[in-house]
MIRO-547120 format. One record per residue: x, y, z negated of N, C-alpha, C, O in turn; residue in three letters. Coordinates in steps of 0.1 Angstrom, whole numbers, plus 5000, padded with zeros to 4 digits. Layout:
XYZXYZXYZXYZALA
...
// end
This chain:
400459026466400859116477400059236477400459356479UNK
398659206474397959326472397859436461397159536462UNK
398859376447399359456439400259536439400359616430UNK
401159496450402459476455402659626460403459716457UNK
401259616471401159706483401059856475401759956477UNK
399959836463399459966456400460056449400560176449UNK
401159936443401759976436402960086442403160196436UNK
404160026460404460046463403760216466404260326463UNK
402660176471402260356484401560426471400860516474UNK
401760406457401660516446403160566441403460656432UNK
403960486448405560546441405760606456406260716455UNK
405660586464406360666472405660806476406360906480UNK
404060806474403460946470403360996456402661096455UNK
404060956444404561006436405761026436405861146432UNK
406860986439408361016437408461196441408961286434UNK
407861206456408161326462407661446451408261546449UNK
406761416448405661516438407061516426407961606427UNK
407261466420408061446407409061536413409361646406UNK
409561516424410961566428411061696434412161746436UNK
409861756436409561866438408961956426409162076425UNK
408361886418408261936407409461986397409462076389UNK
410661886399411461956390412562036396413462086391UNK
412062036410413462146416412762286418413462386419UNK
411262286418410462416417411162506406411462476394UNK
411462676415411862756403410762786397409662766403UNK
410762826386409662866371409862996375410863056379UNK
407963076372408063216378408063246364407463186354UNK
408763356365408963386349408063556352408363626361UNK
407263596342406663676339407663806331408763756326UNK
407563916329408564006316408263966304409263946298UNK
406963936296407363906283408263746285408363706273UNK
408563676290409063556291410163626290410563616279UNK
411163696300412163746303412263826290413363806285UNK
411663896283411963976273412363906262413363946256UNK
411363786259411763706249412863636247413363626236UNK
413463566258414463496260415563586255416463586247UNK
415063676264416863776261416863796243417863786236UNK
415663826239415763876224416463786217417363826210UNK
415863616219416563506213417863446214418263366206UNK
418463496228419863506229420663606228421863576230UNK
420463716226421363846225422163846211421863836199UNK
423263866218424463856205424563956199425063936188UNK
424264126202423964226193422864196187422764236175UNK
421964136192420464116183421064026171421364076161UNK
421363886173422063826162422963886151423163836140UNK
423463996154424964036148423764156141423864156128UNK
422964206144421864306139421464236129421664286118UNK
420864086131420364006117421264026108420964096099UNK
422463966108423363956098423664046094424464016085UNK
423464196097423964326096422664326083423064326072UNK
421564326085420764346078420764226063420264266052UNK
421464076066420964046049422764096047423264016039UNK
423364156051424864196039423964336032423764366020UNK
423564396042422964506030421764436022421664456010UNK
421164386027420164336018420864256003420164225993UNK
422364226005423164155996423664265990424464245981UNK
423264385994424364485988423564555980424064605970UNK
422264565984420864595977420564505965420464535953UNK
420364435969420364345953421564355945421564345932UNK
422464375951424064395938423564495931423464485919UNK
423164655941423264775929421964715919421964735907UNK
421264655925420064615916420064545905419164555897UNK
421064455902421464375892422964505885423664485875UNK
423064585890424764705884423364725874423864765863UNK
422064705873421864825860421764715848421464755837UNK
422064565850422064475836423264525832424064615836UNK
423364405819424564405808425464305815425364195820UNK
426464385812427764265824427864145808427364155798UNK
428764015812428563895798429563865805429363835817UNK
430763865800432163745802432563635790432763655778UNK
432563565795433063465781434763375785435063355797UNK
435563345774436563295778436563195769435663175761UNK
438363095772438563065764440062985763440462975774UNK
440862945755442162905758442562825747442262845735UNK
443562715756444262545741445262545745445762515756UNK
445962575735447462575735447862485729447162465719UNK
449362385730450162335721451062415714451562505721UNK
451462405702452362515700453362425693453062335685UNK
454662455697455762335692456862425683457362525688UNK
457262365667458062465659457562595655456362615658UNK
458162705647457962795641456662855650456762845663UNK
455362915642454762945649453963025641454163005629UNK
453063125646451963165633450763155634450163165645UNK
450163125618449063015622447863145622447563225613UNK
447563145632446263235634444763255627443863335630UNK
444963155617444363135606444263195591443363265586UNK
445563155586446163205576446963315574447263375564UNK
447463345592448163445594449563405588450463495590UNK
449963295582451363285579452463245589452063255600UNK
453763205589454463155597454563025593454763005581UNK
454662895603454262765598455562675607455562685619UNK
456162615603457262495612456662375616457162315606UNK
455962295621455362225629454562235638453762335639UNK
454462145644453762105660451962175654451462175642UNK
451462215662450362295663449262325673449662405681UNK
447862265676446862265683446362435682446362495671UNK
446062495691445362645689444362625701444462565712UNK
442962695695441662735701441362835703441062905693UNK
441262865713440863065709439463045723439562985733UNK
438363135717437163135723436363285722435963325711UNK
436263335732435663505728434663495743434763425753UNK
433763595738432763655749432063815747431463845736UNK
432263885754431964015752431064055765431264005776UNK
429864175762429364215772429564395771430264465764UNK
428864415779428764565779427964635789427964605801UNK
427264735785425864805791426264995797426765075789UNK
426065015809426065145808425165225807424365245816UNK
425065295794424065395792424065505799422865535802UNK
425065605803424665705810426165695818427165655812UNK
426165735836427665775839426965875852426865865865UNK
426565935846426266025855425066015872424766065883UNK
424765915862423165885872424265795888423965815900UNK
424965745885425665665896425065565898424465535909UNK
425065515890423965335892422465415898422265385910UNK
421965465895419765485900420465555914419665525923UNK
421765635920421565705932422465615941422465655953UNK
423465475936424065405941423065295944423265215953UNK
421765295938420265205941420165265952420765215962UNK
419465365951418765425964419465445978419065425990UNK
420465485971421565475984421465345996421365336008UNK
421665265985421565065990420265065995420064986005UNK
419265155989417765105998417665166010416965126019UNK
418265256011417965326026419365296032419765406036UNK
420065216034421265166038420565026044420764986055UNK
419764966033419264866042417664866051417064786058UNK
417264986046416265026060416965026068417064926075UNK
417765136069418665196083419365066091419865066102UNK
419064946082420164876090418764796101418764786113UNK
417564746091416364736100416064806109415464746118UNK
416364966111415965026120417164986133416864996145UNK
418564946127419264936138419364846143420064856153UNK
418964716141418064616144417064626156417164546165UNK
416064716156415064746162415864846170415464816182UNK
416364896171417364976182417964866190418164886202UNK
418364756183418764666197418264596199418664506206UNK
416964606192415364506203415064576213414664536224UNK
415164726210414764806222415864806230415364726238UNK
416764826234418064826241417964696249417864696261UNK
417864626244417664456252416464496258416664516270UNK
415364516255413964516262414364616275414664576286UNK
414264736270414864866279415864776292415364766303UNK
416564746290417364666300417064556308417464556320UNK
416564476306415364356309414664416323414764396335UNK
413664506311412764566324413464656331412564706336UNK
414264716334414864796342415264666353415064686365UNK
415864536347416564466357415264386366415164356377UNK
414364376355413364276360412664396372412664356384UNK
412364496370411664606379412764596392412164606402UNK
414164566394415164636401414564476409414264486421UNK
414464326403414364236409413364286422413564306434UNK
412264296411410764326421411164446434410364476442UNK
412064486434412564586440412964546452412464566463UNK
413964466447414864386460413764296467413764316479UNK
412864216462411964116464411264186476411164126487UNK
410864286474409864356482410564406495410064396506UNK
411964466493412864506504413464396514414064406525UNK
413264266506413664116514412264066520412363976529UNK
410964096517409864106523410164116534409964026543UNK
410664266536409964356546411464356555411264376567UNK
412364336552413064326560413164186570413764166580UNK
412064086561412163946564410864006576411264026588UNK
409764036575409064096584409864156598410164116609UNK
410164266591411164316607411464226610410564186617UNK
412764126608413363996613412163936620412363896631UNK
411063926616409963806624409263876634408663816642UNK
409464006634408664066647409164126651408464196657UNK
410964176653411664126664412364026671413064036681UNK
411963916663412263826669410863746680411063666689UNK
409863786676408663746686408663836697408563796708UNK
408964036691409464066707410364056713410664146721UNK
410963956711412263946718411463856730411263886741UNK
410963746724410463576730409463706740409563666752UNK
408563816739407463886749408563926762408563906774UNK
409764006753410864086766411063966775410863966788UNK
411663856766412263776777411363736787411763736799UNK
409863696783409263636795408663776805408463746816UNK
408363896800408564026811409464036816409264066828UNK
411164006811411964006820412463856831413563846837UNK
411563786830411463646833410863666852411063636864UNK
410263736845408763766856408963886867408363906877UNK
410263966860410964096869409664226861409564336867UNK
409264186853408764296844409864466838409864586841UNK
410464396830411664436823412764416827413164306830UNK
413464526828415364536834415764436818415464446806UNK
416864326827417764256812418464346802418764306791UNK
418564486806419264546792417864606782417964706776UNK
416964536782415964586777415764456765415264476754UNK
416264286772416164206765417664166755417864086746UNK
418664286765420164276754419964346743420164326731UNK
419464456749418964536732417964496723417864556712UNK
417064386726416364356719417364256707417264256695UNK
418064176714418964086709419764116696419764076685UNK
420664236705420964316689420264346678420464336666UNK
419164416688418364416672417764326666417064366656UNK
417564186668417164066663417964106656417664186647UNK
419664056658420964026655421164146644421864116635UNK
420664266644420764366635420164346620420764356609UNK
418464316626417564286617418164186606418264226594UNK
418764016612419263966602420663996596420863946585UNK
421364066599422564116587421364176576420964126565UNK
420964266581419964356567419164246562419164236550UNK
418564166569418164046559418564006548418164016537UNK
419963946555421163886544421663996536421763966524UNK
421964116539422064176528421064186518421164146506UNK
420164226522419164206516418564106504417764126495UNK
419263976508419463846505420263846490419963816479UNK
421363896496422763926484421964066473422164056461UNK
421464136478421064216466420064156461420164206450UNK
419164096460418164036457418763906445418563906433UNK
419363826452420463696443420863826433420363856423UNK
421863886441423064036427421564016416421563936406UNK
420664086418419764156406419164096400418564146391UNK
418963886404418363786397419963786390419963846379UNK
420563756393421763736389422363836373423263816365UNK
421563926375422164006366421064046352421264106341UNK
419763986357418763966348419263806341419263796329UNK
419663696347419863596342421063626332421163526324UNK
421863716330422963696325422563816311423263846301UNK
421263866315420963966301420163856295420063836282UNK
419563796303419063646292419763596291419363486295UNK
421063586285422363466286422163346292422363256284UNK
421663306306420963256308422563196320423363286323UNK
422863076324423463016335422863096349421663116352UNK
423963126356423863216370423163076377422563106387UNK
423262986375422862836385421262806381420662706385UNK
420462946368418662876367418162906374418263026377UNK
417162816383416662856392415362966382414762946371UNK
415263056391414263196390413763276396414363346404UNK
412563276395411763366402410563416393409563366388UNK
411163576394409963666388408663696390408363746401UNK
407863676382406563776388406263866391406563966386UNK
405763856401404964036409404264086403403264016404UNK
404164176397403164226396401564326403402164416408UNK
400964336404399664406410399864526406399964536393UNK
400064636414400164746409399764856421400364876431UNK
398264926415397565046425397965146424398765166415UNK
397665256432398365386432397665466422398165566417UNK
395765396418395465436405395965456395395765556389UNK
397065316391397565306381398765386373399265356362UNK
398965496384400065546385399865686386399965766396UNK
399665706372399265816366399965856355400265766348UNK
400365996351401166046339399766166330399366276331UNK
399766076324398666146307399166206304398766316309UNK
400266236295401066326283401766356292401966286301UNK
402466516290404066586293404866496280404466426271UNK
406266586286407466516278407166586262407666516253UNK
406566686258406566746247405866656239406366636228UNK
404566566243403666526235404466396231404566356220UNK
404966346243405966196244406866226229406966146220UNK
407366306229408966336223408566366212409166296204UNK
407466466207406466446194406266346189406566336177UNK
405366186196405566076190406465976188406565906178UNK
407265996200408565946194409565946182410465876178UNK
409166056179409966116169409266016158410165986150UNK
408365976156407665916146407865766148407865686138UNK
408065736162408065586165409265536163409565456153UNK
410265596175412165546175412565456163412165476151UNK
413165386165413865356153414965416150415565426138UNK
415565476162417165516159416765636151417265656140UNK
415965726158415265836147415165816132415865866124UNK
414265716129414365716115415565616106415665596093UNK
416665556119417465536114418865626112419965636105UNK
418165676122419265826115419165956104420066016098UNK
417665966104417166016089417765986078418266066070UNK
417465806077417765716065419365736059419665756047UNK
420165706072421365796072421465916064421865906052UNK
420966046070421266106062420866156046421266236038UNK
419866016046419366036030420565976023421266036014UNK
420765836030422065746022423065856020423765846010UNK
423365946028424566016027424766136017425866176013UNK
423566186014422966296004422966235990423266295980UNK
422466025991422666035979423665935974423765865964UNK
424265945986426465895977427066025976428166015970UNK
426666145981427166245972426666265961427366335954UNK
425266225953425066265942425666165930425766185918UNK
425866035939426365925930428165935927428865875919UNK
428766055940430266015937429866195931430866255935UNK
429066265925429166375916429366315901430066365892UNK
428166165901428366145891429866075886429865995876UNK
431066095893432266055885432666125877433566085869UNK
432066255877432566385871431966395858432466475851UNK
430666315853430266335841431166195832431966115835UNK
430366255816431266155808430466015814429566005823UNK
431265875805430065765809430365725793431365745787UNK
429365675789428665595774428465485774427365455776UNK
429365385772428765235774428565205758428765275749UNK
427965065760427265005748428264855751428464805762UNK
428764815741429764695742429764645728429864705718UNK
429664485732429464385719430364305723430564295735UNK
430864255714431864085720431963955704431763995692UNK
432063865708432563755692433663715700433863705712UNK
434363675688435463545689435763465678435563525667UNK
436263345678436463295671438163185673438663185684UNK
438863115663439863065665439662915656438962875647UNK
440662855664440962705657442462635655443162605664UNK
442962625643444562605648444562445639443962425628UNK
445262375643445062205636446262305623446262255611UNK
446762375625447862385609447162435600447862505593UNK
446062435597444862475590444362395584443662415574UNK
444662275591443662175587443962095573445062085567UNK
442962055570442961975551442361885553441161865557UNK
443361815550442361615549441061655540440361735534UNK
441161525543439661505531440261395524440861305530UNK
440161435504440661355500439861245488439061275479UNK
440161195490439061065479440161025468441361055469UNK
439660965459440360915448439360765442438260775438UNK
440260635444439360515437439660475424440760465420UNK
438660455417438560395404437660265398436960205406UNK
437760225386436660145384435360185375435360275367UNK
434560105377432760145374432459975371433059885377UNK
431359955362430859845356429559835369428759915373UNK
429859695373429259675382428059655377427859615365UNK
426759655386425359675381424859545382423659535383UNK
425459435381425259305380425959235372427059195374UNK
424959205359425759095347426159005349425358925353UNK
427458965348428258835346427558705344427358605351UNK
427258755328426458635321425858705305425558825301UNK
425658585300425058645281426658645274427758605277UNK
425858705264427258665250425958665242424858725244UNK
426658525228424858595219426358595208427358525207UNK
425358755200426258765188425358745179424258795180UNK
425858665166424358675156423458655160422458725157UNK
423258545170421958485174420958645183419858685182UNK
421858695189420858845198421958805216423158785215UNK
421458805225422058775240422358925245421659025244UNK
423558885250423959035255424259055269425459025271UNK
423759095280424659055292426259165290426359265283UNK
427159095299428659095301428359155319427959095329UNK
428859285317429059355328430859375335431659445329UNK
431359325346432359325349432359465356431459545357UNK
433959495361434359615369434359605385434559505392UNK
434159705389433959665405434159835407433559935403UNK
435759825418436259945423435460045430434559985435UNK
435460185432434460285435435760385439436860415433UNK
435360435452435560585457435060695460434260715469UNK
435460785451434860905452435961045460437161045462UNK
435061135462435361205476435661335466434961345456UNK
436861435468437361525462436861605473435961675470UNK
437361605486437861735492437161665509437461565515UNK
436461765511435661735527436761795535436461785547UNK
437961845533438861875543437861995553436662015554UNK
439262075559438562135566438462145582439362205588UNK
437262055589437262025601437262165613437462275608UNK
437162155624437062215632436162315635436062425641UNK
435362225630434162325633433462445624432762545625UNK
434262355613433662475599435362605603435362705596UNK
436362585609436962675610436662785622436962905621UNK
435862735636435562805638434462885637434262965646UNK
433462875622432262895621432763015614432363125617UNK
433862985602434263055594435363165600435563265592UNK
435963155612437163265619436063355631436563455636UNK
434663305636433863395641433963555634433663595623UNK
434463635644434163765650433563835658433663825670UNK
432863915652432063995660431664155660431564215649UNK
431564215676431964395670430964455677430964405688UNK
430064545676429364605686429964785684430464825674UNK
429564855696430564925695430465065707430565005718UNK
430465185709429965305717431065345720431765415712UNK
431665315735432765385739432265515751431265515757UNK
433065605751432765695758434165805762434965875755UNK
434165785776434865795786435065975792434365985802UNK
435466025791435366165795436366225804437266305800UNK
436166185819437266225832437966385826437566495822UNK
438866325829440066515826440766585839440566685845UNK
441766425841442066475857442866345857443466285847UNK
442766305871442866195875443866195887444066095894UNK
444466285890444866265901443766335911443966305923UNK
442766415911441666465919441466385927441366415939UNK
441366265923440566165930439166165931438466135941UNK
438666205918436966215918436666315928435966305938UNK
437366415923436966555935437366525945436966625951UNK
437766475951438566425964436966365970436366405980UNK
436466245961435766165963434566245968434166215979UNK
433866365959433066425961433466525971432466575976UNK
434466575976434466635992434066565998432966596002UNK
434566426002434466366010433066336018432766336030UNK
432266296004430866216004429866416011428866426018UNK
430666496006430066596010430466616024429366636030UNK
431266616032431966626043430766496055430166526065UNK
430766336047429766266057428666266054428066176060UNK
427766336046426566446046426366546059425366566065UNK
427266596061427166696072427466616081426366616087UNK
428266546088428366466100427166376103426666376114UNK
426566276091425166256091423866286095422866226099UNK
424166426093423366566097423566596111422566636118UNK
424666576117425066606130424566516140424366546152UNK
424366326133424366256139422866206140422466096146UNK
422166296135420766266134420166406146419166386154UNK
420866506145420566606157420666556168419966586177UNK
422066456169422766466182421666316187421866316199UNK
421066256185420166136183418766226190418166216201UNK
418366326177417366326183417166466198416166486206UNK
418366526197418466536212418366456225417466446234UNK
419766396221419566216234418166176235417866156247UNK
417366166225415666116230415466186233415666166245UNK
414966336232414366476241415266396254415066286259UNK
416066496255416666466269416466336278416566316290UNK
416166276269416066106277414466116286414166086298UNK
413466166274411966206281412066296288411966256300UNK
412366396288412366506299412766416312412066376321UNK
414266396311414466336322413866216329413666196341UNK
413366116316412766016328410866096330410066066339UNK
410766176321409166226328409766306343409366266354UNK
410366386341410666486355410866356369410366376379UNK
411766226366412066146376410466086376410166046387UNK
409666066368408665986369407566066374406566006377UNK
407566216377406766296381406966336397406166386404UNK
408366286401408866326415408566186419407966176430UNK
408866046411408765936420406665936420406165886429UNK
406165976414404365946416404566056429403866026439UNK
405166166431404966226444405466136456404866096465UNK
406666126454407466036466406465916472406165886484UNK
406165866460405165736462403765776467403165686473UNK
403065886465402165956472402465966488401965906498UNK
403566086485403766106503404465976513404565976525UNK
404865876506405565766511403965696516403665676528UNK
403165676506402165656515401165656527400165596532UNK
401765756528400765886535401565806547401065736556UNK
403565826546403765826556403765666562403765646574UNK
403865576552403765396556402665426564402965446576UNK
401365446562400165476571400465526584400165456594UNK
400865646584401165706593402465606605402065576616UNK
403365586602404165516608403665336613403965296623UNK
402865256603401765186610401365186621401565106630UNK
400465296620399365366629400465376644400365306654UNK
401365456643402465466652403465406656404165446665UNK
403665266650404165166655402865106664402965106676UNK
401665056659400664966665400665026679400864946688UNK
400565156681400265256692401465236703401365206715UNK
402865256696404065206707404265086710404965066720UNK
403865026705403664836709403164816717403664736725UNK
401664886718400564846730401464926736402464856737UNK
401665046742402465106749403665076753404065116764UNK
404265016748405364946752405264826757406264806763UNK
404064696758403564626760403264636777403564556786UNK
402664776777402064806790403264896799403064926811UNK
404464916790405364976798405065136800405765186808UNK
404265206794404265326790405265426785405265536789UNK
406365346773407065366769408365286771408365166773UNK
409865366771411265226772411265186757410765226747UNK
412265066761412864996748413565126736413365096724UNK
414065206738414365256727412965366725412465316715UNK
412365436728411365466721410465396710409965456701UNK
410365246711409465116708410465096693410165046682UNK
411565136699412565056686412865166672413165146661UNK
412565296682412865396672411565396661411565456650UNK
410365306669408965346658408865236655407865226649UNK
409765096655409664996644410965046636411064986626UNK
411665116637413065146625412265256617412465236605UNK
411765336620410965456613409865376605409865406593UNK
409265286608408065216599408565136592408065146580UNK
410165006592410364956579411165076568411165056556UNK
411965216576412665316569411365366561411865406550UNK
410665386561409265456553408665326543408365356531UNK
408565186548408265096535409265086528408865096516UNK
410565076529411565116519411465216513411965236501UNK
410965286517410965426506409865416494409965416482UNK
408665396501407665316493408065246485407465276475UNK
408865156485408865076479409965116464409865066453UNK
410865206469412165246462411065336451410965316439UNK
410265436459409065556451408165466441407665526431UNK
407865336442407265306438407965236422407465256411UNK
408765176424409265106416409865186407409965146396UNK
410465336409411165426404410165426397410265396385UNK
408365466405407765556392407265456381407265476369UNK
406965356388406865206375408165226362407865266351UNK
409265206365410265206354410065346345409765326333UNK
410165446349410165546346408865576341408965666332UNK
407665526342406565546332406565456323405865476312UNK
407065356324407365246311408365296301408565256289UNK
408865366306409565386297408965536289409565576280UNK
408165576293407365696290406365626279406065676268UNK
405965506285405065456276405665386264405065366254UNK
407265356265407565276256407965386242407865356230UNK
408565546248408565576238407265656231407365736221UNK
406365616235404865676227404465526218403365506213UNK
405565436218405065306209403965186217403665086212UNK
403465226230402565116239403865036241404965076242UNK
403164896240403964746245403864776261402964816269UNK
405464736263405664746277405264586287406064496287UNK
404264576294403764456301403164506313402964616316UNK
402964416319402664446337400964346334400164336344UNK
// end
């Protein structure tokens, strides 16, 4: 019974612990959120595989500069008049044929196509790593915009949750002043409303807060039903400082971006498939060897023996003639070999062919397809060109703009300060005063709506200049973390 007891009053103060432990949301930090999203992002995936086809396509031009090697081969029956590929004659019976060839061939010169169709492939598959890294940053970039917007809402359901709790305590002071014949009842109806006001903006408040978890969970491909909750971060008005203008920013960027140097790369790839589709226009020189060989059964020669007799190496017996012993050797049949016939193998040792040999190719006109080719490749050179300007404009423009928003939100978030303070100070003061009846109910109410309208702004100034210098920081190459 006393095992009984222990046992029981450690499961029933363990169960609760267990069961709160697994319904607790997990505070998730930004590199947590950053990571996730990277490991589920379906452009990020589609980026890998973007990167090994060029990397497959890289190795192709890399193996175009060997000797190409085909080999074949073919067995035919051949039934009636036929010619024997042997003898070359015409033959009337049933007939086996072999035929076996392999030839290779090397290009020695075609106009430098193969070394600029290499390079091409190498910066084809940088470019594709860089665009890779363009949708690491795109996912990250978005993350923290959403994770920042969370912290956003979080802080505006704070404070709206505040208002809600301290007018709902002066409601509970009105009533008992108006209890007592302190306060006229339309002093405790209007308080009511604004209880009654306070929580709609709650609940809204509520729904934008879920909306922006809701919309980070779904950039982590993440089920709208995980429970989540972000980390706060600690953030001083110290911290919230701008070092570099947009010039210095946009100078290193230029060196960092990936889209930058994957639009460079671009235009290198594109400079050098025009020099590789110039080279259609020169001669090309290949180097080409091939053997073959044939087998036809109407070729074929027995092998022929012929038998005879030979005195076998073993005497019979004696003979004596005039007293002298002689042995008596009998006959014993023997075959001997005329003709080894001729097998298969010695025909096709003996029908082996072989040619090595310098062809050379010299375009005339083709239909102006080559030249067609080389407009063309010249034509997405210049668009290449365009799309590397128009790139690295979009980043200028992108710094300017977010430094100019990141220079007005560190002011906003300055004078927002000044004014939360200020409105504090001025709430505390109409409370006692309104307390003591100094002041009516709408005076009182106008300096608690003025003090949560001013921490919203704070809070909106604040968070703006957070995003907005991260992202200042992100294009000078610093890891973006709280």
């Amino acid at each position: 019974m006393r095992l009984f007891t222990i046992w029981f009053l450690t499961f029933i103060t363990t169960v609760p612990v267990l069961a709160q432990s697994e319904n607790s949301e997990k505070e998730w930090t930004l590199q947590e959120c950053v990571r996730v999203a990277l490991d589920n992002n379906l452009n990020v995936r589609r980026g890998l595989y973007n990167v090994e086809s060029f990397k497959v396509g890289l190795f192709q031009s890399k193996m175009a500069f060997l000797p190409s090697l085909n080999a074949g081969s073919s067995y035919g029956e051949n039934f009636g008049r036929a010619l024997n590929p042997v003898t070359n004659l015409f033959i009337n019976r049933n007939s086996t044929a072999i035929n076996m060839q392999a030839s290779s061939s090397l290009t020695l010169f075609n106009g430098l196509r193969l070394q600029n169709s290499f390079r091409q492939s190498q910066r084809d598959y940088e470019a594709s790593e860089q665009d890779l890294e363009k949708s690491r940053n795109d996912v990250i970039i978005n993350v923290v915009t959403l994770y920042v917007n969370v912290i956003f809402n979080q802080e505006l359901f704070d404070n709206a949750s505040y208002q809600l709790n301290s007018s709902q305590q002066q409601l509970q002071r009105i009533k008992r002043q108006v209890a007592v014949g302190g306060l006229p009842r339309g002093d405790e109806l209007n308080q009511e409303a604004q209880v009654a006001t306070n929580e709609v903006n709650l609940i809204n408040q509520e729904n934008a807060l879920n909306f922006s978890l809701l919309q980070l969970k779904q950039a982590m491909q993440l089920p709208g039903g995980t429970p989540m909750r972000v980390q706060v971060p600690d953030l001083q008005l110290e911290d919230l400082l701008l070092e570099d203008g947009p010039n210095v920013t946009y100078d290193i960027a230029l060196q960092n971006m990936p889209e930058i140097r994957s639009a460079m790369l671009k235009v290198e790839s594109a400079q050098l498939a025009l020099k590789a589709s110039k080279g259609s226009l020169y001669p090309r020189l290949s180097l080409n060897g091939s053997a073959a060989s044939n087998y036809s059964s109407a070729s074929d020669i027995p092998r022929t023996t012929i038998t005879g007799f030979a005195p076998s190496s073993t005497p019979l017996g004696l003979v004596n003639v005039s007293g002298t012993n002689y042995d008596v050797y009998g006959l014993e049949p023997v075959t001997s070999v005329i003709s080894e016939g001729y097998s298969q193998q010695d025909q096709l040792k003996d029908n082996l062919f072989k040619q090595v040999s310098l062809s050379l190719s010299i375009p005339i006109f083709n239909g102006w397809q080559n030249r067609s080719g080389v407009q063309r490749a010249a034509i997405n050179h210049e668009v290449a060109n365009i799309n590397a300007q128009e790139t690295k404009n979009s980043l200028r423009q992108t710094i300017e703009t977010a430094y100019n928003d990141a220079l007005a939100a560190s002011k906003s978030y300055a004078a927002s300060q000044k004014q939360v303070n200020a409105r504090e100070e001025a709430y505390r003061m109409a409370k006692q005063r309104f307390e003591l009846g100094a002041i009516n109910y709408f005076e009182y109410q106008i300096s608690e709506n003025d003090l949560f309208q001013a921490k919203s702004d704070l809070a909106r100034a604040k968070y703006n200049f957070i995003f907005k210098k991260k992202i200042l920081d992100f294009y000078q190459g610093k890891p973006i973390d709280y």
